[in-house]
Steps between C-alpha positions, in 0.01 A plus 500: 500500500854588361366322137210760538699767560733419211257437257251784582832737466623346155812315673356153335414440164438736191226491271108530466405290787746672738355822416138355541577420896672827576191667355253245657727486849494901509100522416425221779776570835363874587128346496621191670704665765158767569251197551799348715640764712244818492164314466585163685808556753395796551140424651618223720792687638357778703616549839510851361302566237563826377832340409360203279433726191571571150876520455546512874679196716340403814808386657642834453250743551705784572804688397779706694557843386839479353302201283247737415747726355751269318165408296415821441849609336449168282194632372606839412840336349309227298075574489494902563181469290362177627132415695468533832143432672358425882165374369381320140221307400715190605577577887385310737416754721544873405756714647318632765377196636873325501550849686306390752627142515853604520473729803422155716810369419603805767276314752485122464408513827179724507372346203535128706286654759227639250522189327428318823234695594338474188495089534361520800211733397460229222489231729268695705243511215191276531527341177765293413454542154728798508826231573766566281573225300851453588796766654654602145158640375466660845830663545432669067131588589581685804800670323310588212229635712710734682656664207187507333381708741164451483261161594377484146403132505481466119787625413678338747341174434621523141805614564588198773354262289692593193838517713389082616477399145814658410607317749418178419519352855106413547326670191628582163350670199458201301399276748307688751410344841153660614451389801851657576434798345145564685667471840745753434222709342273444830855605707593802321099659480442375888782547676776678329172748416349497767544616875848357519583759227498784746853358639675589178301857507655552789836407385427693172421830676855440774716479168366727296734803511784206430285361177535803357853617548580157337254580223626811451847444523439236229323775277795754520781216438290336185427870356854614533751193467647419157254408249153611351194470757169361428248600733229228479124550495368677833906494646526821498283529810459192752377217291417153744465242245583107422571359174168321501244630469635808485682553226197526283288737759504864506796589736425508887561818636587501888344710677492916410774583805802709553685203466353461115556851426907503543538176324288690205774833555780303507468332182331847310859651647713233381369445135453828471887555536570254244269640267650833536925396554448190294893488469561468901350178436510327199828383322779693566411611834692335827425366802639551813464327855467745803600387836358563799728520815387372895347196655229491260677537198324203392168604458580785259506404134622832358649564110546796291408493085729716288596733777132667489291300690556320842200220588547411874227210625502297904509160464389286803318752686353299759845388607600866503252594704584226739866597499441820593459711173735685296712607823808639345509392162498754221613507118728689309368655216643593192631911473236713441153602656256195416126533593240272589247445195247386776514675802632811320817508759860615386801281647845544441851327612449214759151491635407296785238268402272593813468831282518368166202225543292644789251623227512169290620157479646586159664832340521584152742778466625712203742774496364823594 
């Protein structure tokens, strides 16, 4: 490995064929490491899958605050002008579905009691044709399914299928095993589909309100940190979608609800701010961490962009509910009179956070 390092960096050798292998090395290791990492590791390591995706690390699927923010002042110093996205072509699974995913990380165990419950409507079925084929393909379909949203048995069946050949553990792409491939096609469209899919509607409906403060919260930060947002096909409301077959399809638009609606605010509010204060944002601007103050300090990820705009978002709401709430945690704000692009609210010096968020999960606030 250290001769590989050495010669890809120019440390051995001089000449045409040393070039020739730096160039070659360079054009080969970031498609390498993607079939390796994203598109293999990545689909057999997935105890939580919303975590396995591009870019991401499933062993360290989340960040602390302070880890958050020591990124972000990276970013402004080096890339105030580089990409940030939630949702490409490429993801796995768009934004709003790893939304969903992440929340039952909050849980583990609620979702080991749905998932139970779900088997043993499976077993209960009369045909056992709807097995699954073995406990990895299982555990992905049923994820899948629930942040999904929806029992759509062909796009589920696609999507499951393509994330066993990536795989590579029963069925690949070039060497296909049918008869695998049929049983997890008979699971998915008869049992994951069918009646044992009203366990994760259930579930589905019990964390909804903490779906969406994630998604949200994810919106405001992505809009607002350092960098230049893209907001990918159909993202700017609640898109549910899976790299295949989706990323070629029109995008899926959840539902028409409330819910929808803010997402589609939020992200009007926020790129309209950029469009308008371009300089708040872009290089040249700053970025500032705000910290919250109480026993649930920790679920506020607060920072403040040139002195003009504050973006607060929750993080782990289901915990916070289950701790109690905001109780006597608040945030200072910077001097001045800052009000609430969303719910049209004007805050100023420290706020409690029972105040500040009892509209919203997330506050976008600009200087009044």
């Amino acid at each position: 490995m250290e001769v590989v390092r050495d010669l890809a960096l120019g440390r051995i050798g001089t000449g045409p064929d040393q070039r020739d292998f730096a160039a070659r090395f360079a054009q080969v290791a970031s498609a390498l490491r993607a079939k390796a990492v994203e598109d293999t590791a990545c689909y057999r390591f997935t105890p939580l899958s919303s975590a396995a995706e591009v870019g991401g690390d499933p062993a360290g699927p989340a960040v602390p605050p302070e880890e958050f923010h020591a990124h972000c002042v990276r970013m402004q110093r080096d890339w105030p002008e580089g990409g940030t996205v939630l949702s490409t072509h490429d993801t796995k699974r768009s934004a709003d579905v790893r939304a969903a995913l992440a929340v039952l990380s909050e849980c583990p165990q609620r979702w080991r009691v749905a998932l139970r419950t779900a088997r043993e409507r499976s077993a209960a079925l009369p045909d056992d044709g709807h097995r699954p084929p073995d406990a990895h393909a299982e555990w992905t379909a049923w994820q899948t399914a629930y942040g999904l949203g929806v029992p759509d048995a062909e796009r589920l069946t696609e999507a499951v299928t393509k994330s066993a050949r990536e795989a590579g553990l029963h069925t690949t792409w070039t060497e296909p095993d049918a008869d695998y491939e049929a049983a997890l096609g008979r699971f998915v469209a008869g049992a994951v589909c069918g009646a044992p899919w009203a366990v994760m509607d259930d579930l589905a409906a019990e964390l909804a309100p903490h779906v969406r403060a994630t998604s949200l919260g994810m919106t405001l930060v992505q809009l607002l940190m350092p960098g230049v947002p893209e907001v990918y096909w159909g993202g700017e409301r609640r898109r549910a979608s899976l790299v295949d077959p989706d990323n070629r399809r029109v995008p899926v638009v959840v539902g028409d609800d409330g819910a929808d609606e803010h997402k589609l605010r939020l992200t009007a509010a926020a790129l309209r701010l950029r469009r308008e204060r371009p300089e708040w944002f872009l290089t040249g601007s700053s970025y500032e961490p705000l910290r919250a103050r109480g026993r649930a300090a920790g679920h506020c990820l607060a920072f403040v962009r040139t002195g003009e705009v504050v973006a607060v978002a929750t993080r782990l709401s289901l915990r916070l509910a289950k701790g109690g709430g905001w109780g006597d945690t608040s945030l200072g704000l910077p001097p001045g009179v800052w009000r609430d692009e969303l719910s049209e609210r004007s805050f100023e010096g420290t706020v409690p956070l029972t105040d500040l968020m009892s509209a919203s999960p997330v506050a976008l606030m600009r200087q009044a």
